[in-house]
C-alpha positions in Angstrom: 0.0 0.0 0.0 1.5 3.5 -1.1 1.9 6.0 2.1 0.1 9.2 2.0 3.3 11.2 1.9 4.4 8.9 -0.6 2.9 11.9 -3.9 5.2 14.7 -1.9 8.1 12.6 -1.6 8.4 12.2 -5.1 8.1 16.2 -5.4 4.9 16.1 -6.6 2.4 18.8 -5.3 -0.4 17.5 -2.3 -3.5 17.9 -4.7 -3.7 15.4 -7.4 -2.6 16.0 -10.8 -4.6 15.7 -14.1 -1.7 14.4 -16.8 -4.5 13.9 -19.6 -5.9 17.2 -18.9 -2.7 18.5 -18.9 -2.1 17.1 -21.9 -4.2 18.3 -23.8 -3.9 21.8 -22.3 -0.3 21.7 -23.6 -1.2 20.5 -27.2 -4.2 23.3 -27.1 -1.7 25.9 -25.7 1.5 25.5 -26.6 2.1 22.7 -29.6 -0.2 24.2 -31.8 0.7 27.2 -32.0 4.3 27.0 -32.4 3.4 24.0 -35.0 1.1 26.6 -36.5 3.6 29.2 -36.6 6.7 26.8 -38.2 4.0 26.1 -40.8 2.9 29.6 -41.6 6.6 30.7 -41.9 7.6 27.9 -43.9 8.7 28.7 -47.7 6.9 25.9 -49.6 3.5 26.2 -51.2 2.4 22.9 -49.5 1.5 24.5 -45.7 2.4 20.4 -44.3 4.2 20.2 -41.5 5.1 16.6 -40.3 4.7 15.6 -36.6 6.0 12.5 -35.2 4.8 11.8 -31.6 3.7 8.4 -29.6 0.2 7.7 -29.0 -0.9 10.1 -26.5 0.5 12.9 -27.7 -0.9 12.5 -31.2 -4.5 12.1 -29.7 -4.0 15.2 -27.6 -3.1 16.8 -30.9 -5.5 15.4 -33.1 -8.4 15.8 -30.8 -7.5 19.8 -30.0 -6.9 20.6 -33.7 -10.7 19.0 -33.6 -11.6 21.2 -30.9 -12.3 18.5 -28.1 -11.3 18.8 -25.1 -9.7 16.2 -22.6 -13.1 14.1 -22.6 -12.4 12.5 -26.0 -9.3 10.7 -24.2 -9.8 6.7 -25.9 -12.4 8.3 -28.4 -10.1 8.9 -30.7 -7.4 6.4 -30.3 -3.8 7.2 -32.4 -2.3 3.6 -32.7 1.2 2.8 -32.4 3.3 4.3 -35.8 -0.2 5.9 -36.3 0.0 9.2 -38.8 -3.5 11.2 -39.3 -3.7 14.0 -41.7 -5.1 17.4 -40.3 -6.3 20.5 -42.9 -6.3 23.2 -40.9 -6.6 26.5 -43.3 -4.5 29.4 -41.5 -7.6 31.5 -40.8 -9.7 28.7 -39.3 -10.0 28.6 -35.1 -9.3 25.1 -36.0 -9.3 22.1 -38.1 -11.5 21.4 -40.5 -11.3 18.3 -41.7 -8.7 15.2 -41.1 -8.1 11.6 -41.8 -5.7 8.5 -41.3 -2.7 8.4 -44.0 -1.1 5.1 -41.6 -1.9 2.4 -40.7 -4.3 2.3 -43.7 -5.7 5.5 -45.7 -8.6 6.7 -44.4 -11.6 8.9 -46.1 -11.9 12.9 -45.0 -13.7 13.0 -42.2 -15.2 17.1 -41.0 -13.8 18.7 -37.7 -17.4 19.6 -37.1 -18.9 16.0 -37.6 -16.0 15.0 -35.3 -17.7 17.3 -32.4 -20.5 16.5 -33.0 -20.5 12.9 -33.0 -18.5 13.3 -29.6 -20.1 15.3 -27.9 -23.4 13.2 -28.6 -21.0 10.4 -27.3 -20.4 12.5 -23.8 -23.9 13.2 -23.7 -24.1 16.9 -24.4 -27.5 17.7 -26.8 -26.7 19.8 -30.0 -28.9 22.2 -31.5 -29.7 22.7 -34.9 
């Protein structure tokens, strides 16, 4: 059985800690838009940018490019040597439109049927 002290003796702080919300706060926050920003900046007409990340990461990112928040953890699962493509048009608050490239090619799917189907999945009612 773990001690009670056991959390501040490994330098965590006393309340508990959120990693998947963390997680995704850090994709929303901070990976995006400095992958945003490389991408903008970059000289080639194609606007890709290529991220290479392990599981977690790459739902955090594919999931706040979508717009969800921490709730779709396991919704959207990004398997091992997983690689989704995300359109995400410069002026847009966010994507609008992705699909997988590995482990097999995937058909577009929208950012806003992507909400939408999870947040029907969560339970939250959407109108019109």
């Amino acid at each position: 059985m773990l001690g009670p002290h056991l959390p501040t003796a490994m330098g965590l702080p006393h309340a508990c800690r959120k990693p998947i919300v963390e997680l995704w706060e850090r994709a929303r926050s901070a990976a995006w838009p400095t992958l945003r920003a490389v991408d903008t900046a970059a000289e080639d007409d194609e606007g890709a940018t290529l991220v290479v990340c392990h599981g977690s990461l790459g739902q955090a990112l594919l999931c706040t490019a979508l717009g969800l928040d921490a709730t779709a953890w396991r919704r959207h699962p990004f398997p091992n040597c997983g690689m989704a493509e995300i359109d995400w048009p410069a002026d847009a608050p966010r994507a609008t439109r992705w699909r997988w490239r590995l482990p097999e090619e995937g058909c577009w799917q929208s950012g806003t049927a992507a909400r939408a189907l999870h947040l029907s999945r969560v339970g939250v009612r959407i109108e019109g």
